[in-house]
Steps between C-alpha positions, in 0.01 A plus 500: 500500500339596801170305412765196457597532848172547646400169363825340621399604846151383484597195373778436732269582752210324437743221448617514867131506629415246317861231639381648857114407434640108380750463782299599772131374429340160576368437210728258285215212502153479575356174591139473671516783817919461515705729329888437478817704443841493529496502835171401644207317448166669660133424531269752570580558931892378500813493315764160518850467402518301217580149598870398454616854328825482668580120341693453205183332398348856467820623308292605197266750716872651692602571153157687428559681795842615423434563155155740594736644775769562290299696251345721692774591641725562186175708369511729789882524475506543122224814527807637810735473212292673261470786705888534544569467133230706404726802642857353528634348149515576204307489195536161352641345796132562687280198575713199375520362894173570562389350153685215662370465821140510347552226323653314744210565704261389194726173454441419889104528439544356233686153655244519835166552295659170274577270752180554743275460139765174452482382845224612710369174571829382620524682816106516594282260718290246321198731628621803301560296164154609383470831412547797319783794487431829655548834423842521630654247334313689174675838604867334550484411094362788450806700665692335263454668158420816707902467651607366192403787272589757804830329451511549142390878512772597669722334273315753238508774713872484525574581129236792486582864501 
């Protein structure tokens, strides 16, 4: 049992670092010495705002945002609520809202990783429409099966002695 929840923590964990690492880096797309995110577009001295972010033109990259927001955010919560069930409920009522909230948090990776792999070239200049992904756009679908089976644990965990 205790090995059980060690991994649960690790994996919750490492799933955290690894929604903070995707949010946060520049690294979505390579293209020549430019590298783009979510929320800027750099070249090896400077960083821009991406061009028109704020239009409804860029509506697929807000979503993106929100989404990669959204789970990191309901990662760190859902580890919170761990914590406090681990020592307030029950046995077999343990873990079912956390179980929820990670997987609410892998669904939001999930639907952000989709549509930027759908429609990356929708929202980026014509100079930034050759290229390659980067590592951070790698580590956001990796978080997914990482959250997704941290979600799933826990649902395990609950009916264990």
């Amino acid at each position: 049992m205790l090995i059980i929840l060690a991994a649960i923590i690790l994996f919750h964990i490492t799933s955290a670092i690894l929604l903070f690492i995707a949010t946060i880096r520049n690294e979505w797309w390579l293209s020549n010495n430019y590298s783009l995110d979510l929320w800027y577009h750099c070249n090896t001295t400077n960083c821009y705002d991406i061009p028109n972010s704020a239009t409804s033109d860029a509506a697929y990259l807000q979503i993106v945002q929100a989404t990669m927001i959204l789970a990191t955010i309901l990662s760190c919560v859902g580890f919170f609520v761990f914590i406090l069930q681990l020592f307030r409920l029950k046995q077999g009522e343990r873990f079912v809202f956390t179980a929820i909230i990670q997987l609410l948090s892998a669904f939001c990776v999930m639907t952000g990783a989709s549509i930027y792999t759908a429609e990356h070239l929708n929202f980026k200049d014509v100079f930034f429409k050759n290229g390659e992904y980067g590592y951070a756009f790698v580590v956001a679908w990796v978080a997914f099966p990482i959250t997704f089976l941290s979600g799933l644990m826990y649902l395990v965990l609950r009916k264990r002695k």
